[in-house]
C-alpha positions in Angstrom: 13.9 25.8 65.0 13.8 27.6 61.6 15.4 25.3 58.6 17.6 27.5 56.1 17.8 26.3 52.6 20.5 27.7 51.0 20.3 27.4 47.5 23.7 26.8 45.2 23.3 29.0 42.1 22.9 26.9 38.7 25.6 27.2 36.5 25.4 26.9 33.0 26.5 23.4 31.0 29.9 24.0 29.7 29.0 21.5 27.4 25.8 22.8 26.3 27.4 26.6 25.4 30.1 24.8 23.4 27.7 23.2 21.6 25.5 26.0 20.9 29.2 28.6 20.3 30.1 26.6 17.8 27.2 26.1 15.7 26.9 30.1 15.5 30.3 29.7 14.7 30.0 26.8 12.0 27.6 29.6 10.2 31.0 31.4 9.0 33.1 28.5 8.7 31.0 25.9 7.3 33.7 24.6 4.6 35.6 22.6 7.5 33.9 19.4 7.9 34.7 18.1 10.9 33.4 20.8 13.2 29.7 19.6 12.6 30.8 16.3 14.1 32.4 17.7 16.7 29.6 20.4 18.0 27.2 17.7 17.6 28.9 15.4 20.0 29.6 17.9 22.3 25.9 19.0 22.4 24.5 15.5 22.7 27.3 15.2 25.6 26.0 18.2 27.6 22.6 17.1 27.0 23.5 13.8 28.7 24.9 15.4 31.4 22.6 18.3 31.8 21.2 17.8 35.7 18.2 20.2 36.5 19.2 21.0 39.9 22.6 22.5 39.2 22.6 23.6 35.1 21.3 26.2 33.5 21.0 26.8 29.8 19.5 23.4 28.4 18.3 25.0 25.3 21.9 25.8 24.1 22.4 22.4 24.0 19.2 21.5 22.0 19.4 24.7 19.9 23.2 23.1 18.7 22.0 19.6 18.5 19.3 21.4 16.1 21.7 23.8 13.9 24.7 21.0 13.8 21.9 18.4 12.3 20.8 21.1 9.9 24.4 21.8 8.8 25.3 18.6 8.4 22.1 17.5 6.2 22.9 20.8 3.7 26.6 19.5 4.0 26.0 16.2 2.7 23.2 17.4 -0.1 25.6 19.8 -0.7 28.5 17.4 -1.6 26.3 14.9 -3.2 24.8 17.3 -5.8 
């Protein structure tokens, strides 16, 4: 007898596009604060919970982790200066 994998198609982390959408996002609004904090956790969340077998999309959530640490950096030389 013949086995038949079926394969599930991979979905992409909600947590990772988050992440990534709003650090385009924080580009055009970077005067509010709080959404560096915010699309950092999320991306650091989706990264956590990124699973190889079923996700798709892992370097939206590294590509925000990256941006949302940038902004945040230029935020506080920003407000310190």
């Amino acid at each position: 007898m013949q086995e038949v994998t079926v394969e599930k198609k991979k979905k992409f982390n909600g947590f990772c596009l988050t992440g990534f959408y709003s650090a385009i996002i924080s580009l055009f609004i970077y005067d509010i604060g709080f959404i560096f904090f915010i699309g950092l956790m999320v991306s650091i969340i989706g990264l956590i919970r990124y699973r190889k077998d079923l996700h798709k999309g892992r370097w939206q959530g590294v590509v925000g982790v990256i941006l949302h640490s940038a902004y945040l950096v230029l935020s506080v030389i920003h407000n310190h200066s």
